[in-house]
N, C-alpha and C positions, 0 to 999 in steps of 0.2 A: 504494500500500500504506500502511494505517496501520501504525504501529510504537508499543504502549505503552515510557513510558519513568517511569521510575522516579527521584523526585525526592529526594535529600537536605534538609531541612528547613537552610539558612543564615539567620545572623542577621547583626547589624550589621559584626563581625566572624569571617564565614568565609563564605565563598561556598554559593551552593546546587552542591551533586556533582548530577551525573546519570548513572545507567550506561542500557544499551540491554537488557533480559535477554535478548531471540533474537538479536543479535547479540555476540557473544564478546567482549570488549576493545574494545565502542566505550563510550567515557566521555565524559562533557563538565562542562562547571560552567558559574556564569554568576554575577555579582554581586546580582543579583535575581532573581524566579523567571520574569519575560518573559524575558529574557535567558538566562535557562539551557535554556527552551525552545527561543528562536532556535539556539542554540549547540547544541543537541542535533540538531537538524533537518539543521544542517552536518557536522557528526560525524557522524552515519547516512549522510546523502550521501555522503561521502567513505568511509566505511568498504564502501559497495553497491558504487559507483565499483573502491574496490581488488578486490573478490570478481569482480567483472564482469572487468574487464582481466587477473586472474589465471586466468578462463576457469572461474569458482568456481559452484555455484548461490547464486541469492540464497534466505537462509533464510524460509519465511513464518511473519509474525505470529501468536503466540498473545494469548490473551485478557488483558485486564488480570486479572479474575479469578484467571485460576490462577498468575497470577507474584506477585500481591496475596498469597495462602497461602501464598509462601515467606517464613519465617523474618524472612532477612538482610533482606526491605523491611518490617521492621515499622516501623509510624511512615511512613513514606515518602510521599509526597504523588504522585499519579497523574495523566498527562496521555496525550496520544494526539499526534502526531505523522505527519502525510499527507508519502507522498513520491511523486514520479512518476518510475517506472522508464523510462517514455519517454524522461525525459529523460537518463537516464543510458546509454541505448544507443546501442551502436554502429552499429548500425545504418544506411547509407548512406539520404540524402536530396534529391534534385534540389532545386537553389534554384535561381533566375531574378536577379542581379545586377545593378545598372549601377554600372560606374566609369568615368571618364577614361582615353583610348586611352593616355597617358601611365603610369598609374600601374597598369595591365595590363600593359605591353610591362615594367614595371619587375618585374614579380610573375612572368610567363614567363621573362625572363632569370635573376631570383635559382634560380626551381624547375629551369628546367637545370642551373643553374650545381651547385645540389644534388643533382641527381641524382632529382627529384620530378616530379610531375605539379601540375597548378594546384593545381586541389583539394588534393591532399596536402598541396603548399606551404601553403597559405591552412590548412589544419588544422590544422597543425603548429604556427603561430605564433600561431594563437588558443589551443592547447593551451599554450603557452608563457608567456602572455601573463596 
């Protein structure tokens, strides 16, 4: 999904704002306007991320155009922002691993010990991580 994102114009001293207008309360800034890009792209992410795991829809993108004709972004500088929803789902995926029979039997004993499955275990601390 692209997402327009709506740039505050920053100068030497004040950072570029960036809000998300289809997404409610996601904001970002950036000291420069690559940077406030980069930073936007991670705020989006993390703000799909929360909608997703709260069991939310994720909202789709309108046009720069018509968020352009509100008011509040006059002056504002306009960018487009790709993100991939794949990668923020949950959605289960066989993977094909190799490790050392040592640091397996180490990974099977902690996920008992917790009360998990491999995989769950091995999620959990990438999740963590």
């Amino acid at each position: 999904m692209k997402y327009p994102i709506a740039i505050e114009p920053g100068d030497t001293g004040h950072a570029f704002g960036v809000a998300v207008p289809d997404l409610p309360g996601c904001f970002s800034a950036g000291d420069t306007l690559d940077e406030a890009i980069d930073n936007a792209k991670e705020a989006i992410e993390l703000w799909l991320e929360t909608v997703i795991d709260d069991g939310g829809a994720v909202p789709e993108p309108r046009s720069v155009a018509e968020h352009q004709a509100k008011p509040e972004f006059a002056g504002w500088i306009w960018a487009v922002v790709g993100v991939d929803l794949a990668q923020l789902s949950d959605k289960a995926e066989r993977i094909n691993i190799t490790l050392p029979a040592r640091v397996l039997r180490r990974i099977d004993a902690a996920a008992k010990s917790a009360g998990e499955s491999r995989s769950g275990f091995i999620a959990h601390l990438a999740l963590r991580a």
